[in-house]
VOGU-3710 file (C-alpha; in Angstrom, 3 decimals, decimal comma):
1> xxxxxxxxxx> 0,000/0,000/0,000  1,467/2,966/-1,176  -0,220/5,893/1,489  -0,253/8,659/-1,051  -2,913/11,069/-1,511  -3,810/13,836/-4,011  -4,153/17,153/-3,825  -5,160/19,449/-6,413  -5,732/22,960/-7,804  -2,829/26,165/-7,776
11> xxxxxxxxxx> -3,556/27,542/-4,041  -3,330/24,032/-1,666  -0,323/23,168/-4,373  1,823/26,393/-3,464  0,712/25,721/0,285  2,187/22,205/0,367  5,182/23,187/-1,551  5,401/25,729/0,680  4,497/24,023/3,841  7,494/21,696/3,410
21> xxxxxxxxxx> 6,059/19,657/6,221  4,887/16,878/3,804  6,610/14,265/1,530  5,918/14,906/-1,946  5,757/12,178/-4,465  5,064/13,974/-7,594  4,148/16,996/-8,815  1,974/17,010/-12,221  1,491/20,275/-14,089  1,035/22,426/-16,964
31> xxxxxxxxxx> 4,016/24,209/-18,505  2,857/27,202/-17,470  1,843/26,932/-14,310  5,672/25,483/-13,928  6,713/29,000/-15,747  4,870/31,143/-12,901  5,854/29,316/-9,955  9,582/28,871/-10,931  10,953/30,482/-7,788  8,948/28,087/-5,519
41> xxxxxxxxxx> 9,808/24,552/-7,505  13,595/24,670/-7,379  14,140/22,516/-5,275  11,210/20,180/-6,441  12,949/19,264/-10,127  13,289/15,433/-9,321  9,774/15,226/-8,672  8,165/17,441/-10,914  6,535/16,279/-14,591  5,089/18,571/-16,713
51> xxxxxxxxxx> 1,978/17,066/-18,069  -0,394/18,189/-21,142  -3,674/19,312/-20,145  -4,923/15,987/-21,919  -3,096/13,886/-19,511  -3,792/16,232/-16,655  -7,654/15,911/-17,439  -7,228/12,099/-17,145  -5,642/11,647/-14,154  -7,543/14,198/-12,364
61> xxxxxxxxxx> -10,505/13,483/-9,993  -12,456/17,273/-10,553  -14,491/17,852/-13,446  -12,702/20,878/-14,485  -9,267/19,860/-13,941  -6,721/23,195/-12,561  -3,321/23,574/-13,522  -1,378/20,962/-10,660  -1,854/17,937/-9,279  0,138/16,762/-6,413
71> xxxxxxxxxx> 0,868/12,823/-4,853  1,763/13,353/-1,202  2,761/10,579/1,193  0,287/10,730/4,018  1,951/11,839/7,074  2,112/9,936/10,338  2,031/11,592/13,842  3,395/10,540/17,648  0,601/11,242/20,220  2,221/14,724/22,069
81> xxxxxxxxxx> 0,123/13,416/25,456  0,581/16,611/27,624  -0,341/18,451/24,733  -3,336/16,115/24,398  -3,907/16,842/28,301  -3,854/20,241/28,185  -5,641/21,394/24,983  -8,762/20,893/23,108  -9,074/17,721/20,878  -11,425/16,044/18,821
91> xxxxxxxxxx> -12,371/12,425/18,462  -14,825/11,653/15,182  -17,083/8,496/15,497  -17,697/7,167/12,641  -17,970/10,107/10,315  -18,863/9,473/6,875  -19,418/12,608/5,213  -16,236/13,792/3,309  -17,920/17,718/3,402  -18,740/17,006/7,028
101> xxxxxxxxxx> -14,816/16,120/7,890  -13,243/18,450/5,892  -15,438/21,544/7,505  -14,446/20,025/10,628  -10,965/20,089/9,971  -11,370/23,651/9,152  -13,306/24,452/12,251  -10,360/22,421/14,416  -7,476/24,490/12,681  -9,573/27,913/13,289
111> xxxxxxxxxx> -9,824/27,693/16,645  -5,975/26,297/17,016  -6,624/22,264/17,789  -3,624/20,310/17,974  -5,667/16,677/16,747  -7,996/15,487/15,230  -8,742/11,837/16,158  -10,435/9,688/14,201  -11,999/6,132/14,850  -11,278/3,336/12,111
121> xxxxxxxxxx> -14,410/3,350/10,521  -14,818/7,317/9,712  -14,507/8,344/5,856  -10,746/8,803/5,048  -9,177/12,115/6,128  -7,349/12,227/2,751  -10,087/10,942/0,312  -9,891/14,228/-2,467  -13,349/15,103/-1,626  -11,695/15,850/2,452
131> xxxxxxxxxx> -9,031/17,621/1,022  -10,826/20,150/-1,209  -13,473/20,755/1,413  -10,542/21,421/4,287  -8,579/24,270/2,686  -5,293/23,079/3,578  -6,480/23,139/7,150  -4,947/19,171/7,082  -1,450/20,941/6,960  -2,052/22,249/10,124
141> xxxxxxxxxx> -4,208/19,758/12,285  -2,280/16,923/13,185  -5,414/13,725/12,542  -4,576/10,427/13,706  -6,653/7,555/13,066  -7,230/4,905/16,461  -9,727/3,048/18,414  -11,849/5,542/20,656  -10,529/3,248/24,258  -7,091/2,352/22,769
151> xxxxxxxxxx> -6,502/6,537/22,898  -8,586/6,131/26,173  -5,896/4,149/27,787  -3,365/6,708/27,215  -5,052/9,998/28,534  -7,570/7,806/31,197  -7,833/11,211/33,241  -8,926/13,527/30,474  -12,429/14,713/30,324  -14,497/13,491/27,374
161> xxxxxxxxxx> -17,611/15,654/26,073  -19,936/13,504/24,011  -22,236/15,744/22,013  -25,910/14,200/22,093  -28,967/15,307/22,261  -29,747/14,727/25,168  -27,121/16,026/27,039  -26,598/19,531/29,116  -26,980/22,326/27,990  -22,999/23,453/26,663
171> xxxxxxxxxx> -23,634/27,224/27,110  -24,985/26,417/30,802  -22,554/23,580/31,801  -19,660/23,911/34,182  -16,889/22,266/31,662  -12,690/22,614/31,906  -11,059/24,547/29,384  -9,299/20,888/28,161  -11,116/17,940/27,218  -11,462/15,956/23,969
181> xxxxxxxxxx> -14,977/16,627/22,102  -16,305/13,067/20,151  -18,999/14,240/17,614  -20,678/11,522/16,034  -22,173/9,527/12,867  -24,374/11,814/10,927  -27,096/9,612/11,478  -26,384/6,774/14,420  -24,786/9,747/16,365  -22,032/8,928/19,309
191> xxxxxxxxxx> -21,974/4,906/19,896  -23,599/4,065/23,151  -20,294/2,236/24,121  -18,395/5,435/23,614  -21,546/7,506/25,384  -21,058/5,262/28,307  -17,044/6,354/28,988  -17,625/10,016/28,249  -17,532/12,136/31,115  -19,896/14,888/30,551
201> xxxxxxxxxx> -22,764/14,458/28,001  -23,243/17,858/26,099  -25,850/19,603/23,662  -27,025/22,724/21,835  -29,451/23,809/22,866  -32,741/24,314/20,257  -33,918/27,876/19,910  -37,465/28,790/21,083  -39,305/27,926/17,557  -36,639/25,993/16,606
211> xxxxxxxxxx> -38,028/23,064/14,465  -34,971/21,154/13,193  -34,517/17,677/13,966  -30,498/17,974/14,452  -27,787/19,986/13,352  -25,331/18,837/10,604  -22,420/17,537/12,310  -19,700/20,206/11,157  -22,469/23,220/12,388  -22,722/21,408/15,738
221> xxxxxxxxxx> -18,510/21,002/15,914  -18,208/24,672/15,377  -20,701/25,634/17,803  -19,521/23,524/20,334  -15,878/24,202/19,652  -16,763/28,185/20,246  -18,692/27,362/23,740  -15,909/24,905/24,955  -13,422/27,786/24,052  -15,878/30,924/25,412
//
């Protein structure tokens, strides 16, 4: 298995290049979008293959292909546990929605959160559909993909918010700054097994003449990311 991803269009491609945090396998692009970014690819020129816009068209995933395409090797990250202890974090159960989890990565590199965790069964953080919808925010967010109790084990005194429905109010309840947030599967919601080991069950609360069923998982994050950080 190779553990390369793609990433395309001009602005994430000068942000990776630029980034320099990730291992790039290839980088597939028009002659003149080579031309323009010169000053940037220099030290790129054993990895870089300029392409036709024929070829470019085939190989690419959007319907109106850009300029660049880039295969990265997916990165791997060590768990940082005081930084885990003392920080904001989110575990995703079961996500499926590739929109949902790249807004979410978004959201978690907004407000400044170190990881996103992920449990084995969520959509894959670097399917192309995650990637377009996160904005480069993957660069930045540091998503590791484990068992909800095997990460348990390892910080067994950090608070866990579950967000259900059922739950406390989160603008009302009496919650510590650090704690790891677990949003669930857009339509099973937070496993009962996992809802069992949380430590404080949490909600949004419904406006007045509110008539919505639920929120859409990336709205709740972000409005639970802003009350856990208010």
């Amino acid at each position: 298995m190779y553990n390369n991803f793609v990433v395309e269009g001009e602005k994430m491609a000068t942000e990776i290049i630029q980034h320099q945090g990730l291992n790039i396998e290839g980088i597939y692009a028009l002659d003149a979008w080579i031309s323009e970014n010169h000053a940037i690819l220099t030290t790129f020129n054993e990895v870089l293959h300029p392409i036709s816009r024929k070829d470019l068209e085939r190989i690419s995933s959007l319907k109106t292909p850009n300029q660049v395409l880039i295969v990265c090797k997916a990165p791997t990250y060590e768990l940082d546990l005081p930084t885990i202890n003392n920080s904001l974090t989110l575990f995703l159960d079961d996500l499926q929605n590739p929109g949902n989890m790249g807004s979410i990565l978004r959201i978690a590199d907004w407000y400044g959160l170190p990881y996103v965790f992920c449990s084995e069964k969520c959509v894959d953080v670097y399917n192309p559909k995650v990637i377009q919808a996160s904005m480069g925010a993957f660069l930045r967010v540091k998503i590791v993909s484990t068992g909800f109790f095997d990460l348990q084990k390892k910080c067994a005194d950090l608070p866990y918010f579950a967000a259900v429905l059922e739950g406390e109010d989160v603008f009302k309840a009496n919650l510590p700054a650090n704690g790891m947030l677990i949003i669930g599967n857009e339509g099973a919601g937070v496993s009962k097994k996992i809802m069992n080991h949380a430590t404080h069950l949490i909600k949004i609360p419904k406006g007045k003449n509110g008539g919505a069923e639920s929120l859409n998982a990336a709205v709740a994050t972000g409005i639970l990311c802003s009350a856990l950080y208010s």
